[in-house]
N, C-alpha and C positions, 0 to 999 in steps of 0.2 A: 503516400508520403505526407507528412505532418505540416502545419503551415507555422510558420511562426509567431502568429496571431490570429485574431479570430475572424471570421467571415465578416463583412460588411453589415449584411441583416441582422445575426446574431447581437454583433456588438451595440446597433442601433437598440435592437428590442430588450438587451441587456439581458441576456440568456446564456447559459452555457455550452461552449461550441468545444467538439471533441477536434476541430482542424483539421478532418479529410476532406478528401476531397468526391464528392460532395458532401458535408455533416450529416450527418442524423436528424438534424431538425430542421434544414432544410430540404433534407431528401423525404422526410416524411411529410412533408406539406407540400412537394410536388413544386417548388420553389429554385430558380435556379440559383448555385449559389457562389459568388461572386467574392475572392480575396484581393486587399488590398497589395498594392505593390509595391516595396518596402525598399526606399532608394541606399545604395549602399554605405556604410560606416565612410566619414569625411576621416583621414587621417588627423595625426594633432598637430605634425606640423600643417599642414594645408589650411587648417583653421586658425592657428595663430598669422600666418603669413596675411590671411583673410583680416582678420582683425586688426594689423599693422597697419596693412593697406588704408583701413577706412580710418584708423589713429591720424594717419599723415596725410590726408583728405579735409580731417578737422585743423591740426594743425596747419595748413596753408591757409585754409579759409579765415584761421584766424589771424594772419599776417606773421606766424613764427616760422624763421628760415632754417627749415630743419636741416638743410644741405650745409651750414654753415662751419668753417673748421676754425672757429674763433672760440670752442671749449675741448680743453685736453683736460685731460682724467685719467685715471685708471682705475686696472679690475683684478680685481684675485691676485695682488700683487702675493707670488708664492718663492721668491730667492732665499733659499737658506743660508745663502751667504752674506746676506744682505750684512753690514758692519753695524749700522746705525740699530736698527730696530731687535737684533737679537732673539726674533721671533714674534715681536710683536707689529699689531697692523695687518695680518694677512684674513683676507677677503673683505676689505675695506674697499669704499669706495669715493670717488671726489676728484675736485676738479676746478682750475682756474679759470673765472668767468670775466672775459675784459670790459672793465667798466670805464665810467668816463675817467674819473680821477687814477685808473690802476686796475691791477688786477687784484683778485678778489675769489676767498678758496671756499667752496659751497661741498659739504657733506653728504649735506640731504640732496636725494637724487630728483626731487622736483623742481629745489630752487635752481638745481644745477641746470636742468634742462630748459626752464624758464625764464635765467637769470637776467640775460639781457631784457626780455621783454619783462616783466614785472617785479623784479628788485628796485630802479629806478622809479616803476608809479609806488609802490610800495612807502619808499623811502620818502617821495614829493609829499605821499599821503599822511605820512608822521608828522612832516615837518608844518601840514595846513595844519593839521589836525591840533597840533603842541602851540599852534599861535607864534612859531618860531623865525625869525627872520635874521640871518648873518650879517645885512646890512645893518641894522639898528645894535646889536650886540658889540659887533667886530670880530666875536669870540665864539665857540659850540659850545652849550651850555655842556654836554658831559668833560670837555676840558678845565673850562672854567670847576666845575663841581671838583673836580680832584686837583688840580694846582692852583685854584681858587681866582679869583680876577681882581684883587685889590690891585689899586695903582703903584707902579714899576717905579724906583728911583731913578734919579738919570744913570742910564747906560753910561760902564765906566769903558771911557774913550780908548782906544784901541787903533796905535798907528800900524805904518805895514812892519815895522821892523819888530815892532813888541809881537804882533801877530805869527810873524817868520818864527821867533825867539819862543811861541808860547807853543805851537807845531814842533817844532825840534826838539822841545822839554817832554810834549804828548810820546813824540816818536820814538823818545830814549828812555822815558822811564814807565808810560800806559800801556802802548800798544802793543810792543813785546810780551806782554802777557796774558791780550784781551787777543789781537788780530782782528778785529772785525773791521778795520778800514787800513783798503789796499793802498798802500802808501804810495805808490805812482801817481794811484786817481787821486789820491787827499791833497798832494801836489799842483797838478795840474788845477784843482778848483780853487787851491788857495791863491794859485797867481791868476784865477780868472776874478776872485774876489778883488783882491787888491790892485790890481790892472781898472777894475767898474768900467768895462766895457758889456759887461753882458747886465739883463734887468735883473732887479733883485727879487730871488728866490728864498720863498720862506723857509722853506725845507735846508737848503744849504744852508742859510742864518743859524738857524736852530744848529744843526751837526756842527760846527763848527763855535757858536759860543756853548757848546755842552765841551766841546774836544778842550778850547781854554778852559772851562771850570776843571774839567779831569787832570790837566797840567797845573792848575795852582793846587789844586789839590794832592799834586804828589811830589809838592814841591817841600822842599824843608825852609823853616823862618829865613835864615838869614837869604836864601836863595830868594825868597819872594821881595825880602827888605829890599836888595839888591838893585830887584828888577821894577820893583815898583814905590821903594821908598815909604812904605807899609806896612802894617802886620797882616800878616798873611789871612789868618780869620778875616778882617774886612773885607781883604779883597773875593778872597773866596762865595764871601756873603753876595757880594756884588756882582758877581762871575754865571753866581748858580741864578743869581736874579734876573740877569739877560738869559739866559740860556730858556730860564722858565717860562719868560716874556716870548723867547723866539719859537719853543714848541707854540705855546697856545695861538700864534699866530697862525702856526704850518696846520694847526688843527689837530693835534697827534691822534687823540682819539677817535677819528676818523680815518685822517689820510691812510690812503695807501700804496703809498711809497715806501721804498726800504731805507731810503735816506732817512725819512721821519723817523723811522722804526729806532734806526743805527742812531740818532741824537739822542732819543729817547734814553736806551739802555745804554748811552753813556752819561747822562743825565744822571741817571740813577747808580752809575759807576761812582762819580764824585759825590751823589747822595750818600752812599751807605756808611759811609765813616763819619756823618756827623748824624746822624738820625737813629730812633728808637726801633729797636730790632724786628718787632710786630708790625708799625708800621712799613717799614722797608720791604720786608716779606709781601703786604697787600699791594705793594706800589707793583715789588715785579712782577705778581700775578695780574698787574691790568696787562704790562707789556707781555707777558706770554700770551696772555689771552688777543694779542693783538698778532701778536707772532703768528698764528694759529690762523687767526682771518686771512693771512698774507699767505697761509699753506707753508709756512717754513717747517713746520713738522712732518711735511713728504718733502719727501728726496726732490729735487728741482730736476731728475732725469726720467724722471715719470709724468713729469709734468711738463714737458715738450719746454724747458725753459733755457736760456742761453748754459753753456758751460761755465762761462766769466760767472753771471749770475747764480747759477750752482752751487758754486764754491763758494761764492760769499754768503749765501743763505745759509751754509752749513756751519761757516766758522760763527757765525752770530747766534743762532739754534742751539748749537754747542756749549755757546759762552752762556744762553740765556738759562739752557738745564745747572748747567755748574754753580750758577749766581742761584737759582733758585735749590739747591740742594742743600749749600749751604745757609744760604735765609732761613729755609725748614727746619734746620738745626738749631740755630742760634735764638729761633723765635721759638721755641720749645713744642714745635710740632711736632707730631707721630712722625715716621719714615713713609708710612704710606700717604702722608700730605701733597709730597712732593711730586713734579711732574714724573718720575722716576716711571709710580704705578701706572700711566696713562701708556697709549699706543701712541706711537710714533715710528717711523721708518728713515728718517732724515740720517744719511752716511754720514762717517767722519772728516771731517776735511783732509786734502792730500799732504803730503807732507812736502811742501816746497819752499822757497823765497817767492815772495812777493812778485820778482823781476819776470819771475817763470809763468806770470798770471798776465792778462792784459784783455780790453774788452774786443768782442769781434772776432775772438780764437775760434777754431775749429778742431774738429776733432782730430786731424792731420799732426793740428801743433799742440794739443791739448798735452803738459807733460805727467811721467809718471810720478807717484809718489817715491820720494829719494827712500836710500838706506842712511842713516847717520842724522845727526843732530842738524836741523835748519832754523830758521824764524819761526817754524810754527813748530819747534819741538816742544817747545813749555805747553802748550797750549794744549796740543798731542797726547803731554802728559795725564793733563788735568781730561781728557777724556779718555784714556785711558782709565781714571779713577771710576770717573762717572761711569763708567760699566761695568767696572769691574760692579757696585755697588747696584746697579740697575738692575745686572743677571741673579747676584743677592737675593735683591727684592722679589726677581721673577721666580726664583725658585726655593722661595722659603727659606732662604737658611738663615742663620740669627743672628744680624746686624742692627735691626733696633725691633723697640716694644718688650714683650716676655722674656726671660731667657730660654735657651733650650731645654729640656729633659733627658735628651737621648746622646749616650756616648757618639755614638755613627755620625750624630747631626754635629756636634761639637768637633769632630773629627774630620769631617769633611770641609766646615771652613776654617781649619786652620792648613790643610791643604792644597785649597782654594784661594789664599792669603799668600802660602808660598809660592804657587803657580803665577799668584801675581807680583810677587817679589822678583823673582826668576824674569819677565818679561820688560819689568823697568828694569834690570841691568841689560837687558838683553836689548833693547829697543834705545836708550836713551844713558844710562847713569856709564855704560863701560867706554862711551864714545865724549864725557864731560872733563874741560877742557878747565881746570878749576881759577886759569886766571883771568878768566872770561868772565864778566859779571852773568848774565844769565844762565851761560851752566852749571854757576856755582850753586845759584836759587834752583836751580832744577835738582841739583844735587841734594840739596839741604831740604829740600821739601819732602823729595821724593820720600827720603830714609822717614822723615819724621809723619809721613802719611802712613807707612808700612810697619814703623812703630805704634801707631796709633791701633789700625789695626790688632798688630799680634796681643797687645795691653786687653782690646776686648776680647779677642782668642782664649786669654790666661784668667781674664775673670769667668768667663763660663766655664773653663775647667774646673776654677777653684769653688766656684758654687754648687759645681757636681758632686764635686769631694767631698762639700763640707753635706749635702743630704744624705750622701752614702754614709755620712760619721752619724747623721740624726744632729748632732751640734757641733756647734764650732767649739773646736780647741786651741788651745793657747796658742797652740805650734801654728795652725791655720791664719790664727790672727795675723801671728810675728812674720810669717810669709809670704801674706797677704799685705801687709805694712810697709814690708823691706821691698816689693813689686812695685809698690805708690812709690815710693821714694824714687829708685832707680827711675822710674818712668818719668815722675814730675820733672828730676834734676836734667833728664836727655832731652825733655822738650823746650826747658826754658835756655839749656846751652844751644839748643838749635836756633830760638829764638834771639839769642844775644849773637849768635856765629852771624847773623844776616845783618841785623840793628848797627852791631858794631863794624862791620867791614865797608869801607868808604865805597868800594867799589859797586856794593849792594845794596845800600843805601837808600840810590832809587826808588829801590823795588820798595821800599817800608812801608808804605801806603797798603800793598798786598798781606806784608807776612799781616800786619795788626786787624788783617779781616780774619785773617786764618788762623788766628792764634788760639793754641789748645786751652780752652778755660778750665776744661779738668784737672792737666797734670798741676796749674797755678793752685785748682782748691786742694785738689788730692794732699802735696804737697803743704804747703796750708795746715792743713788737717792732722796732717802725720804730722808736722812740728808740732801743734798744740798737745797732742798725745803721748810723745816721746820727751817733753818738757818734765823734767823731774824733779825734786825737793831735794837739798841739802839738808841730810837730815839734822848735823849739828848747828846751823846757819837759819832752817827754814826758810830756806831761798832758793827762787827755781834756777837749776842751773842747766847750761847747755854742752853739748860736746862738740866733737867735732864733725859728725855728720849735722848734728842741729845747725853748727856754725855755718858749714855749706853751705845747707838750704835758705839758711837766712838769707846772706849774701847774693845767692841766685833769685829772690823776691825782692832785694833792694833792686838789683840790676834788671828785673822786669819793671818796675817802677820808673829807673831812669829811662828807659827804653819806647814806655809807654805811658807818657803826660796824660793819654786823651784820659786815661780812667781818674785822673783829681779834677776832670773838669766840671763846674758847679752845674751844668744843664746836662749831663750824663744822667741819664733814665733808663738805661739797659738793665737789668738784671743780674749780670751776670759779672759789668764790674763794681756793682755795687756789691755783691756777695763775696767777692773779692776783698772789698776794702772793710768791709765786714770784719772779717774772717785776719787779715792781716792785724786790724788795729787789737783784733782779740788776742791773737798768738803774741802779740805785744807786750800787752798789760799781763799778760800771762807767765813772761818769760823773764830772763834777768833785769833787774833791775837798771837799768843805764840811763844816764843824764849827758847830751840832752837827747832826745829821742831821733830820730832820720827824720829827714824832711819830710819826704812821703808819709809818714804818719799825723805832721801834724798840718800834712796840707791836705788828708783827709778828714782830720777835723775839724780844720776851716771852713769845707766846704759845705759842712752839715752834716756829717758824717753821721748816723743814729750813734756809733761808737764812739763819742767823747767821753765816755768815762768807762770804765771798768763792770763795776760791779752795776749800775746805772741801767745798763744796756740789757741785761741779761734777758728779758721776755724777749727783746726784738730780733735774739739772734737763737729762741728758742728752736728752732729748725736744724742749730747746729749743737745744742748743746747736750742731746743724747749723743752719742758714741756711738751708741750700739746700732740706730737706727744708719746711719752709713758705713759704720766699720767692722762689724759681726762678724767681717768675714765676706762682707759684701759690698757694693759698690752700687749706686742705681745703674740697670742695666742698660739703662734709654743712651743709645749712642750719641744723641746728641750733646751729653755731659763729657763727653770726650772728643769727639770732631769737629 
């Protein structure tokens, strides 16, 4: 029998051994000969287990309590039913590691396992190292760097009844359509505040002058005059001043509390209606990227965390994709900007009242999600959206960037558009109650989200058509024209049905974030184009569809002051007023002009003259380059 290696002597003298027993060259040398004895194969578990062992040997030695159940995590998260992630996040890994100030979500599987013990030297060692010191600041230099630390006017005074008064304005005209603060606890803290029996807490300060800044901010003039003997801009100014003062105190760029988080992103609630679109965009992406530290992008039931807490991690995750969805829009980002394309697993929130939520629940009383329309139906909505458009993005089909090529693909999301037509009546629009102010907004949005849609459904057919022709033909055009129209005119009567109804009012602060800027230039555009010459007169005349549209751009004008405001640097209603003062000068002759015209003149408008203007609005003054037959495809010119 053969050895399975060489003899002892052989191997020594480095010779070759045939492995009998006795070899050939030691039987010919009269030598005895001697095989080693070859101990058997270690299994591979029996060696890792080996290897663990002496892993957890070092770790004790070096004072890490590896027994510890102070870090949850998870692994191979694989639910296909998961609601929130859709497929995305599986075989992710990570985990909440309790620090001093909170808890704290580590990715990487080192810091995760180490966090306690070397996150904190870690972080000591930054702060020697930067020469930094809180006492001598008062402030964290990355707070101070993004809301800067110039000196705060005096805090505008604030007794308990304006306080009570500016809470009941949050609760009736913000929170119903944000939800990220459970209005029992926002109760309870406001009469711990106003009672100052407990020590003052930065984090509460902060949440609480962002919660008033988001109430004057969705307050209309004479309501602020009212309450404050004011104009509302001031106060506003004054509102968002303390609130600004009270994050950098709470540290926002640091802490990690959810409360900070929640000030934060309503902080930035009553930012967005007075700030530059680009910037606003950079501001949300700190707070996601803070959201993310705090793990609110995993589901709070895989991370061992309360159920109360759970559910509020989910309604704020929710709000902060939706706010960031549309910033990506408006800021003229690709679609793949947005958190959309990232993994995420974080569920939808249940569909309940507030009253059904409480801290210290159990799973006994934890309730289900209702059927029919609750407090968080609007909210429901708008994540419904967000997925509908997430699954979009995950699956390729053509909601922004190129257009499609392929019938099938064109055909599938308009499919996919009615599938999700069919789910809002089915979920929320067949259960709205129209003398309700918020299911009137749920209603009115709903439709005009699903028109939005089908509008880009219908341009990628028509740009199929018109390559199948090789070019556009008349008929393409006049089809493609009479589409702008119908569409522009349904969204700005959507827009005046909310503006104008007392009842909905409230909500105005909302629709003027969401308002379609397309169908306004669409619109727009098609009036400059359909403006014709009297040929006996040589005067441009208008009809009655012209007359329409007109009318319906007056009444976005009265609807919407912010766009003549002289510190307006958006894009978007500058192109606006662009485009209006041109369809203007452009059309019949009338004396005196609308206000709105000549208070975009006032304001500097590049368009004070006619013919004057003409380089600055060259972007609109081909035809062809917008209207061929085409539209720019980037969704964000319509959502």
């Amino acid at each position: 029998m053969q050895q399975p290696n060489a003899c002892i002597r052989c191997a020594s003298r480095k010779v070759r051994c045939d492995r009998h027993e006795p070899c050939r060259t030691c039987a010919r040398s009269g030598l005895e000969c001697v095989y080693r004895v070859v101990p058997p194969r270690q299994r591979r578990e029996d060696a890792l287990s080996t290897k663990l062992r002496r892993y957890e040997e070092l770790l004790r030695e070096a004072g890490v309590n590896i027994d510890s159940d102070s870090i949850t995590g998870t692994r191979g998260i694989d639910d296909p039913n998961d609601q929130g992630r859709d497929g995305d996040g599986e075989n992710e890994s990570g985990g909440l590691v309790e620090e001093e100030s909170g808890k704290k979500y580590y990715e990487n599987n080192l810091l995760l396992e180490f966090g306690q013990k070397v996150i904190p030297f870690i972080y000591l060692s930054i702060l020697f190292l930067a020469g930094y010191n809180r006492s001598q600041t008062g402030e964290d230099l990355p707070s101070q760097l993004l809301l800067g630390s110039s000196p705060v006017p005096t805090a505008i005074s604030i007794d308990a009844s304006m306080a009570k008064t500016l809470w009941t304005v949050f609760c009736e005209n913000v929170n119903p359509l944000i939800k990220i603060i459970h209005v029992p606890t926002g109760s309870s803290l406001l009469e711990e505040v106003l009672a100052g029996d407990t020590p003052v807490r930065p984090a509460r300060d902060a949440l609480f002058y962002s919660i008033y800044a988001c109430a004057v901010m969705s307050m209309a003039e004479d309501e602020c005059a009212a309450l404050f003997h004011r104009e509302r801009g001031a106060v506003l100014d004054e509102m968002m001043a303390a609130a600004k003062r009270a994050l950098l105190e709470a540290s926002f760029m640091q802490s990690l509390e959810l409360m900070v988080l929640q000030a934060f992103v309503l902080f930035l609630t009553a930012l967005q209606t007075c700030t530059e679109s680009s910037a606003f965009w950079s501001l949300l992406g700190v707070a996601i990227r803070r959201a993310q530290t705090l793990g609110l992008h995993r589901d709070g039931t895989r991370l061992g965390l309360s159920l109360f807490e759970t559910e509020m991690r989910r309604r704020l995750w929710w709000y902060l994709v939706s706010l960031d969805v549309r910033a990506t829009e408006v800021a003229g980002a690709g679609a793949g900007s947005s958190i959309l394309s990232q993994p995420w697993d974080t569920q939808v929130p249940l569909n309940v009242d507030d009253d059904s939520l409480h801290l210290g629940m159990t799973g006994e009383d934890f309730p289900e999600s209702r059927s029919g329309l609750t407090e968080m139906s609007f909210v429901l909505f708008r994540c419904e959206t967000v997925r509908f458009l997430r699954l979009a993005e995950n699956r390729s089909l053509p909601l922004g960037g190129a257009p499609p090529r392929r019938g099938a693909q064109i055909a599938l999301l308009g499919d996919r558009i009615a599938d999700f037509e069919n789910r809002l009546e089915e979920r929320f629009l067949r259960f709205c109650d129209p003398v309700v102010p918020l299911h009137a907004l749920l209603n009115v949005t709903a439709r005009a989200t699903v028109a939005k849609l089908q509008r880009i459904a219908a341009m990628f057919r028509s740009d199929q058509q018109q390559q199948q022709r090789q070019q556009a033909s008349n008929d393409h055009r006049a089809e493609n024209l009479e589409q702008t129209y119908a569409f522009g005119v349904r969204m700005l009567e959507y827009d005046h049905l909310v503006l104008s109804n007392r009842a909905t009012q409230r909500f105005g602060w909302y629709t003027r974030t969401q308002f379609a800027w397309g169908a306004a230039i669409g619109l727009l555009e098609w009036l400059r184009l359909s403006t014709k010459k009297d040929p006996g007169a040589d005067v441009a005349v208008w009809g009655p569809c012209e007359e329409s549209a007109w009318q319906h751009i007056e009444q976005l004008y009265d609807h919407h002051p912010e766009y003549l405001q002289p510190q307006q640097h958006s894009a978007l209603p500058r192109t606006v007023n662009n485009l209006a003062v041109r369809v203007w000068n452009g059309g019949p002759q009338r004396w005196p002009p609308p206000a709105f015209i000549e208070a975009i003149k006032s304001v500097g408008s590049r368009c004070s003259t006619g013919e004057g203007n003409e380089n600055n609005l060259a972007f609109l003054s081909d035809s062809a380059q917008l209207w061929d037959g085409n539209f720019s495809w980037d969704i964000d010119t319509w959502i």
